[in-house]
N, C-alpha and C positions, 0 to 999 in steps of 0.2 A: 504494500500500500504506500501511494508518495504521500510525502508531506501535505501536499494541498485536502489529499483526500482525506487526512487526518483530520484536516483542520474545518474540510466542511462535515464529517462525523463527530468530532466538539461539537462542532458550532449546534447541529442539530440537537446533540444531546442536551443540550444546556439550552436551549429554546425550549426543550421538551419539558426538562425539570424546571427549567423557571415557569413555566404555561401553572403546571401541574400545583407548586407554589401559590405563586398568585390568586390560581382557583380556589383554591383553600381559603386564604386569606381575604378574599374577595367575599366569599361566601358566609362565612361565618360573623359571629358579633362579638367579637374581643379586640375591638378596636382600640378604644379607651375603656377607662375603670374609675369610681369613684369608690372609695376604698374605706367603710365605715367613717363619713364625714357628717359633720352638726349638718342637721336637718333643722332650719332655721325659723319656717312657720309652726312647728311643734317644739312644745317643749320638752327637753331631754332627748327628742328621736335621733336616730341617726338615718342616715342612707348608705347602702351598699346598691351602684350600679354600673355595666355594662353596657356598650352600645356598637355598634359598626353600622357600615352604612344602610343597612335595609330593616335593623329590629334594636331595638333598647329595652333591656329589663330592670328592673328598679326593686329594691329589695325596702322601704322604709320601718326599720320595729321603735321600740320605746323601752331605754332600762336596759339596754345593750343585748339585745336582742329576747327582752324576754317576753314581749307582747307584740307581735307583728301584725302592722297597718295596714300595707300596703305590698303584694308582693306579684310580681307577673311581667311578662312582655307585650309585647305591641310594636305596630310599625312605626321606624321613626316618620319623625316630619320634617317638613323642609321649609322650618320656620323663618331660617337663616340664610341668606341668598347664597350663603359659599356651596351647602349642602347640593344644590341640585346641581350646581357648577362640578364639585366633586365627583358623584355619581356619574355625571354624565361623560367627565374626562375618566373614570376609572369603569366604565362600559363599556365605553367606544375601543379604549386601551382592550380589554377584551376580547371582543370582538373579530378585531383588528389580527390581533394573536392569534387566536384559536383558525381565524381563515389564513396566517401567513403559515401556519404549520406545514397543514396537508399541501399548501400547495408548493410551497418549498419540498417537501418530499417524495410529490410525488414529481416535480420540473428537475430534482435530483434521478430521478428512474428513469426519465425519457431524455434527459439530456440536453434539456433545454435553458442557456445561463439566461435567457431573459427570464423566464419565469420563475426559474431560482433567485434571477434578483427581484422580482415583484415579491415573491415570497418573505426572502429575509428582510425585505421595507419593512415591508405589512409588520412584522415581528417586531421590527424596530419604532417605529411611528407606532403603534402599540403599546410597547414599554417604555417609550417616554410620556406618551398618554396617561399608563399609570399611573409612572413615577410621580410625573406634576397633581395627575386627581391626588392619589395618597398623601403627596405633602403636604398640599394644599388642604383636604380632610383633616388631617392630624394634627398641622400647623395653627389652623382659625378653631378649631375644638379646644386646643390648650389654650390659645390668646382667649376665649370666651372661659374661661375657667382654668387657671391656675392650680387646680386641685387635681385634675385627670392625668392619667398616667398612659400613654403609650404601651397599648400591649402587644401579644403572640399574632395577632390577627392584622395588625396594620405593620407589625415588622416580616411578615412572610407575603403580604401583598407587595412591599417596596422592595424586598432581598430576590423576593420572584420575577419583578420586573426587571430589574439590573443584571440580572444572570440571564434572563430571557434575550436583555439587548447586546449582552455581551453575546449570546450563541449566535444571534442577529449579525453582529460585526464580523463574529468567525466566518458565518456562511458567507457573507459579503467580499471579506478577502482571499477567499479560496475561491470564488469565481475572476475574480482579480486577476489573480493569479497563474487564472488558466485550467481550473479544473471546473468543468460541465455536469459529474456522473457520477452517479454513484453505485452502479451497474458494473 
C-alpha cells in the first residue's frame, strides 16, 4: 500500500470515528450541568440540571434533596436567539457529514478524485459547521450562567468534529497527491 493510500485510509477512518462521535454527542443531553445550585425562588431548594440541545431535565428538591418538587424532562426552547442559531449550524454540520461519508467512499471505489473531493468538502464544511454551532452553544450557555459546566456530551460533539475534519484534510491531501482508489 503507498503512502497516499495510507493517508486516504486515515483520512476515512477518522471521518468515520469523528461522524460516529459527534452522533453521540449530538444526540444526547449532557451538554451542560447545573450541579446542586441555590434554587433562588424557593427557599432552601436546590437545583440539579442537564441540558443539550434538543431536551433539558431539571431535578428541583428542598432540605438537600429530601423532598422533591420538581423533577422531569422536556424539550428545550429556543428562548435565546443563539439557541436556534446553534442547532441549526450543528444540523447542517451533520448532515453535511453523514452525506460526505458515503460519498467519499464510495468516489474512493470507483475512482473518481472529483467526487472524492466533493466528498471530503462535504466532511469538512461539516465539521467546521459543528465546531462553530458547538462553541457557539456552549460559549453563550456559560456567558448566560456562570454556574454551568461543560460536559461529556458537548466535548464529544467538538472532539468528533475536529477528528472528522482532520480525516477531511487527510482524504483531501491524498487526492493531492495523486491517489484516486481505493480498489
Amino acid at each position: 500500500m503507498t503512502p497516499t493510500a495510507r493517508l486516504w485510509n486515515l483520512g476515512l477512518l477518522l471521518s468515520c470515528i469523528g461522524l460516529v462521535m459527534y452522533v453521540v454527542g449530538f444526540s444526547t443531553d449532557w451538554w451542560c450541568d447545573l450541579d446542586n445550585e441555590v434554587y433562588a425562588p424557593i427557599a432552601g431548594a436546590r437545583i440539579n440540571a442537564h441540558f443539550g440541545l434538543w431536551r433539558k431535565c431539571i431535578t428541583i428538591s428542598v432540605n438537600n434533596s429530601e423532598r422533591v418538587i420538581s423533577d422531569g424532562c422536556e424539550d428545550m426552547d429556543n428562548d435565546e436567539t443563539y439557541k436556534p442559531a446553534a442547532k441549526t449550524l450543528c444540523s447542517v454540520g451533520l448532515i453535511l457529514s453523514i452525506l460526505g461519508v458515503p460519498i467519499a467512499l464510495l468516489a474512493g471505489c470507483s475512482a473518481s478524485p472529483k467526487a472524492m473531493a466533493f466528498g471530503g468538502t462535504l466532511i469538512l464544511v461539516g465539521a467546521v459547521a459543528a465546531v462553530v454551532g458547538s462553541a457557539v452553544y456552549i460559549g453563550k450557555a456559560k456567558d448566560n450562567d456562570d454556574r454551568l459546566e461543560a460536559e461529556y456530551s458537548s466535548f464529544l460533539a467538538l472532539i468528533g468534529s475536529i477528528v472528522a475534519g482532520a480525516g477531511a484534510i487527510c482524504q483531501l491531501l491524498s487526492i493531492r497527491t495523486g491517489y484516486y482508489t481505493l480498489a
